[in-house]
ZAMARGU-4260 file (C-alpha; in steps of 0.2 Angstrom, whole numbers, plus 5000, padded with zeros to 4 digits):
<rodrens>
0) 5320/4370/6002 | 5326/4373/6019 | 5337/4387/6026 | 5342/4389/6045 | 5330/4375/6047
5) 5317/4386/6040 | 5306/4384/6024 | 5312/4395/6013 | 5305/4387/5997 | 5293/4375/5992
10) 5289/4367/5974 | 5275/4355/5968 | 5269/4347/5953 | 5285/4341/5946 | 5285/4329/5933
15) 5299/4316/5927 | 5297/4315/5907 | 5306/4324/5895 | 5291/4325/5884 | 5281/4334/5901
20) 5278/4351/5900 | 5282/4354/5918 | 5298/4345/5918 | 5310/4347/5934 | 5323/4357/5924
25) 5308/4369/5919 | 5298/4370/5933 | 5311/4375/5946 | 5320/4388/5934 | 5303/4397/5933
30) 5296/4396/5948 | 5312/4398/5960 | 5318/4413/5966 | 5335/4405/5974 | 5338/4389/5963
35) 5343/4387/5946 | 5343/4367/5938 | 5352/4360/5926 | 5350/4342/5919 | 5362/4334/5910
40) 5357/4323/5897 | 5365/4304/5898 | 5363/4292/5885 | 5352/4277/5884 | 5346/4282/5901
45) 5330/4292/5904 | 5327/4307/5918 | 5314/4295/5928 | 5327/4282/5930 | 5339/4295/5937
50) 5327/4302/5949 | 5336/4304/5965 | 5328/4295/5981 | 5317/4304/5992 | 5326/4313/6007
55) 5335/4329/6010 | 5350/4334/6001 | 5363/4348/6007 | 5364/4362/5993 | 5380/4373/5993
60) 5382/4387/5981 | 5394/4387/5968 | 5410/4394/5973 | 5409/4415/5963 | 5421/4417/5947
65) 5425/4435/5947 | 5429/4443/5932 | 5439/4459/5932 | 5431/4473/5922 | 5444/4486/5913
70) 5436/4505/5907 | 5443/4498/5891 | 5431/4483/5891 | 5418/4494/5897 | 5421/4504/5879
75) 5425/4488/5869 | 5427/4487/5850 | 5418/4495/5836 | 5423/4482/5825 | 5421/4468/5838
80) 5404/4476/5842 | 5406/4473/5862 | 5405/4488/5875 | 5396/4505/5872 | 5407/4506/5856
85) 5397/4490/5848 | 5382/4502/5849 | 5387/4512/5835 | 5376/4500/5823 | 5360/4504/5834
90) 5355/4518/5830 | 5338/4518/5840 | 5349/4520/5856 | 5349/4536/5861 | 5351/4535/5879
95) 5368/4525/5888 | 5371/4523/5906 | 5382/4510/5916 | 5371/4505/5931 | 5382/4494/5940
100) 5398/4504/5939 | 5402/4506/5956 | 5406/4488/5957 | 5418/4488/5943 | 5427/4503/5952
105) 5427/4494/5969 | 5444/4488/5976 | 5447/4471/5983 | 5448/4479/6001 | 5430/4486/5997
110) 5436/4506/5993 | 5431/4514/5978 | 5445/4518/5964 | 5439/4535/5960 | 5452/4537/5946
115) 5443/4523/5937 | 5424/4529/5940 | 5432/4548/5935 | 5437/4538/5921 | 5423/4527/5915
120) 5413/4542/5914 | 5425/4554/5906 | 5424/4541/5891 | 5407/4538/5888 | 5402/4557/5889
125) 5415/4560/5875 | 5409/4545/5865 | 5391/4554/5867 | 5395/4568/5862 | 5408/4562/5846
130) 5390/4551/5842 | 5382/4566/5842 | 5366/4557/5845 | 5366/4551/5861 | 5366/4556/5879
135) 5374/4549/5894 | 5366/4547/5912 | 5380/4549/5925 | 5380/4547/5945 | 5391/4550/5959
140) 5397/4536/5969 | 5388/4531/5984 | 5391/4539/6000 | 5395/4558/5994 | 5388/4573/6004
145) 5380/4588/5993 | 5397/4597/5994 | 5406/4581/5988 | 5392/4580/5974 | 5399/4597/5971
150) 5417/4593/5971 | 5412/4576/5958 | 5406/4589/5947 | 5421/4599/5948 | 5432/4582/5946
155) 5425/4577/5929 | 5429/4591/5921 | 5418/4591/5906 | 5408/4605/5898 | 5394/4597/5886
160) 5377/4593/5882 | 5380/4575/5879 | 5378/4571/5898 | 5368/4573/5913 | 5374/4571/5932
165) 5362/4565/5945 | 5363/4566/5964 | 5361/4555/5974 | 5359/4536/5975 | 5343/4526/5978
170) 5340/4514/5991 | 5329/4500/5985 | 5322/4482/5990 | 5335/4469/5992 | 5329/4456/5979
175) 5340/4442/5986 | 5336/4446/6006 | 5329/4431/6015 | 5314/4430/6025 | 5317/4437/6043
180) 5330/4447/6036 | 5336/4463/6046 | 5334/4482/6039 | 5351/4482/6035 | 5351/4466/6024
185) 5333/4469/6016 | 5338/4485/6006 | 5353/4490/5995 | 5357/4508/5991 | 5362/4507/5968
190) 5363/4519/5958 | 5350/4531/5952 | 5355/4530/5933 | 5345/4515/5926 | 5329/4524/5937
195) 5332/4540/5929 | 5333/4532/5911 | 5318/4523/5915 | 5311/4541/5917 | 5317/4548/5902
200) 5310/4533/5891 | 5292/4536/5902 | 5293/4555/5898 | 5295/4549/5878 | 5282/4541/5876
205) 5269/4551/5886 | 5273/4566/5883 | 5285/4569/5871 | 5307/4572/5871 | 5306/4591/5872
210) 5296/4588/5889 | 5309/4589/5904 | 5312/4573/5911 | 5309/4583/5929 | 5297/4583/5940
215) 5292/4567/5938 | 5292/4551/5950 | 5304/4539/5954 | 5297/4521/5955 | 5302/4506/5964
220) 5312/4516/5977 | 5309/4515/5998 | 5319/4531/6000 | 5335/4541/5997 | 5352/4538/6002
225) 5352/4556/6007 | 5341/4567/6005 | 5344/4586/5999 | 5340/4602/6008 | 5335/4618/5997
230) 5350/4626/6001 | 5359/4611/5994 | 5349/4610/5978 | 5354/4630/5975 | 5371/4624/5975
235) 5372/4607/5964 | 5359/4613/5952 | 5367/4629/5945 | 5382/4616/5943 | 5376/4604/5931
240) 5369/4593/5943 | 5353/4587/5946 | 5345/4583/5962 | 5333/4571/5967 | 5324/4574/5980
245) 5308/4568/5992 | 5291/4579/5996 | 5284/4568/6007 | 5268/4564/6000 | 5271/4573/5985
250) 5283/4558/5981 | 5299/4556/5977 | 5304/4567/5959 | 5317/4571/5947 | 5321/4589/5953
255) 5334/4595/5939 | 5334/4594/5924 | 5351/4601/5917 | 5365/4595/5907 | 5384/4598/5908
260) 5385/4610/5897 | 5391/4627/5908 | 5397/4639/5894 | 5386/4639/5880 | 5365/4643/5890
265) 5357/4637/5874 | 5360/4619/5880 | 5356/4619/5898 | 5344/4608/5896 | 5341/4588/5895
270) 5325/4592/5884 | 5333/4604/5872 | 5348/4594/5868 | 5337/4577/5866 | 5324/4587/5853
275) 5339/4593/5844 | 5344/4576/5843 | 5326/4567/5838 | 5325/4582/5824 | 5342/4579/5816
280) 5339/4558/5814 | 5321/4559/5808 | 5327/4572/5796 | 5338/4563/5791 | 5330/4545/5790
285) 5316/4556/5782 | 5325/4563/5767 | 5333/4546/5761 | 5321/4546/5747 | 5333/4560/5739
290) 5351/4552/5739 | 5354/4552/5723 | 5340/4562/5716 | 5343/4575/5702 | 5348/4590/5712
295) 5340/4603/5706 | 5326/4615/5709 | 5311/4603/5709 | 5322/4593/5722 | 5324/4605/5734
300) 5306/4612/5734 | 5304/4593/5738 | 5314/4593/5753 | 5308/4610/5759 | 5290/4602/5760
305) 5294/4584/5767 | 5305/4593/5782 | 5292/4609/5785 | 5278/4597/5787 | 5287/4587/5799
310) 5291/4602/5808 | 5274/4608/5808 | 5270/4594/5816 | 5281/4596/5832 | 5276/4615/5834
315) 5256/4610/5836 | 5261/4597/5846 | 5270/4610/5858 | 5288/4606/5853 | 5292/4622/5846
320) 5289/4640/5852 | 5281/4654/5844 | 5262/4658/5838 | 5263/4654/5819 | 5273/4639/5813
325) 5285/4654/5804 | 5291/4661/5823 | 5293/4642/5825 | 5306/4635/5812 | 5312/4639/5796
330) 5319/4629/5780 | 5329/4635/5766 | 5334/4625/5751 | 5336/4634/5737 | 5348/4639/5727
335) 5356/4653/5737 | 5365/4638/5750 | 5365/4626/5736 | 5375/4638/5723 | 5382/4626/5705
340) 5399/4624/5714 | 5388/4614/5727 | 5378/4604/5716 | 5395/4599/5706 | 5401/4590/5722
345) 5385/4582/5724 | 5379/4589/5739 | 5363/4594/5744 | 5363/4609/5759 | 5346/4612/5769
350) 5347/4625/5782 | 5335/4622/5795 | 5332/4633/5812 | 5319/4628/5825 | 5314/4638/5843
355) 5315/4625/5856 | 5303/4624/5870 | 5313/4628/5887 | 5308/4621/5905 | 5298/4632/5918
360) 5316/4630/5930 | 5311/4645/5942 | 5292/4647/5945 | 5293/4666/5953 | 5278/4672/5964
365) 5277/4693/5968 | 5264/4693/5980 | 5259/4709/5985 | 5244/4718/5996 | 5230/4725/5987
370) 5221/4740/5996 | 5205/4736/5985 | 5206/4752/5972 | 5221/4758/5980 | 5242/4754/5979
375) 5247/4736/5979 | 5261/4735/5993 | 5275/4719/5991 | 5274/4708/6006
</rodrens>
């Protein structure tokens, strides 16, 4: 394939029988970067008898079919199971984020509708948070300086720690840029979300969900789209939202690790609310064995084993704080929250209190002069 008079692409070792297993439609698809091939089938005539002759042949690309995108599409229908809605059946899916919004808020003449961004993210954070058992990874648009990253903030309006906001977008390797290809076309600046859930996946499995998904490194990325100052990062992180920023050859990292929440401390944290949320579903898929069980004392000693085990497990593995597995958790089935009036509406009440492990957020330093024997003086 030739572009500009250029090679651009070039494919050998294609066969003309259907039975092949290098075929032309098959070959091309997987090997080509820029073409997609469709063959038709046509009755009573075979692919080899339809080969066209040999020469060059002028490709243009179909003309686009744009679709327009709604924030009600974008949530779609429980019942219909489409949008983020249509996720309420899986429930392995604890993390959601919308990637590509920005072109869905962009406006024929190439401005961003902030009313519908504002609004897109408004609506999933409050599905999140109605779920209960998800988190939402929000961005600012492209283009924002810290104090409009600060003035985002302030615009979406929402006090929870079903979300998390990060600033600010990535510039990456354009995928479709062709050879010779200047700067400007051979990077594209998207959003940091799908990076950033990337992350939190990575942290999950290496070192655990109550392990901040901060301070780790961004891959796949040639550099930000702005990059932040210290005195920026003072300002956007005590606001719920969470830089990222580049340390030279220390790599680029996830420097924040905050949610939305502002008024209740106890859920400042990505990690906190995310080990809250893994404890309540396996406790939950974990105890199924005792719907419909004879609720009574045997039952609940049961439970109170099957739960404290399982939570015994996360304290040694770092989870929990405290230096005995008592200052870590505690679970109380018994007859005191599960009174006869209870039991006679067929309910079964655990009680179950855990000490999340908190981030290191501020690392603090007093250095001071040592006189060898004598008063230490601050410096």
């Amino acid at each position: 394939m030739y572009e500009d008079g250029a090679l651009r692409e070039e494919i050998g070792g294609l066969a003309f029988s259907g039975k092949s297993a290098r075929t032309i439609e098959r070959t091309i698809n997987e090997r080509s970067k820029v073409l997609r091939v469709e063959v038709q089938p046509v009755q009573g005539v075979a692919l080899a008898e339809r080969m066209p002759a040999p020469g060059r042949y002028t490709l243009e690309a179909p003309a686009p079919n744009p679709i327009a995108v709604t924030p009600a599409d974008l949530e779609g229908s429980v019942a219909d199971r489409t949008g983020y809605q249509g996720l309420a059946i899986a429930d392995n899916v604890t993390i959601v984020a919308i990637p590509d919004l920005v072109t869905i808020a962009t406006k024929e003449d190439g401005s961003l509708d902030e009313d519908t961004y504002l609004a897109v993210q408004k609506q999933i954070v409050d599905w999140c948070e109605a779920s209960h058992a998800r988190m939402a990874v929000l961005d600012t648009p492209p283009g924002l300086n810290a104090t409009r990253a600060l003035e985002w903030r302030s615009k979406l309006a929402r006090d929870t720690a079903f979300g998390a906001l990060y600033y600010p977008n990535l510039v990456v390797a354009n995928p479709l840029a062709r050879p010779g290809a200047t700067n400007g076309e051979r990077f594209i600046t998207v959003s940091p979300v799908g990076h950033v859930a990337g992350v939190w996946a990575r942290t999950d499995a290496t070192r655990g969900v109550w392990k901040a998904p901060a301070n780790e490194a961004l891959r796949g990325i040639a550099r930000l789209e702005t990059d932040v100052t210290n005195g920026e990062q003072d300002l956007l992180n005590p606001e719920g939202v969470n830089c990222i920023r580049s340390f030279g050859s220390y790599g680029t990292k996830i420097w924040g690790a905050r949610t939305l929440a502002k008024t209740d401390p106890s859920w400042r944290y990505v990690n906190v609310r995310r080990l809250f949320n893994f404890i309540e579903e396996s406790i939950r898929r974990g105890t199924q064995w005792a719907v419909f069980e004879p609720n009574d004392f045997d039952l609940w000693q049961r439970v109170k084993r099957n739960i404290s085990s399982f939570l015994r497990g996360l304290w040694m593995q770092g989870a929990l704080v405290g230096a005995t597995a008592e200052q870590a958790f505690y679970v109380l089935c018994d007859a005191s929250n599960n009174p006869p009036s209870s039991v006679d509406e067929g309910r079964l009440v655990v009680d179950v209190g855990i000490a999340p492990v908190k981030p290191a957020e501020f690392v603090i330093f007093r250095i001071s002069q040592w006189q060898g024997g004598g008063s230490a003086s601050e410096g």
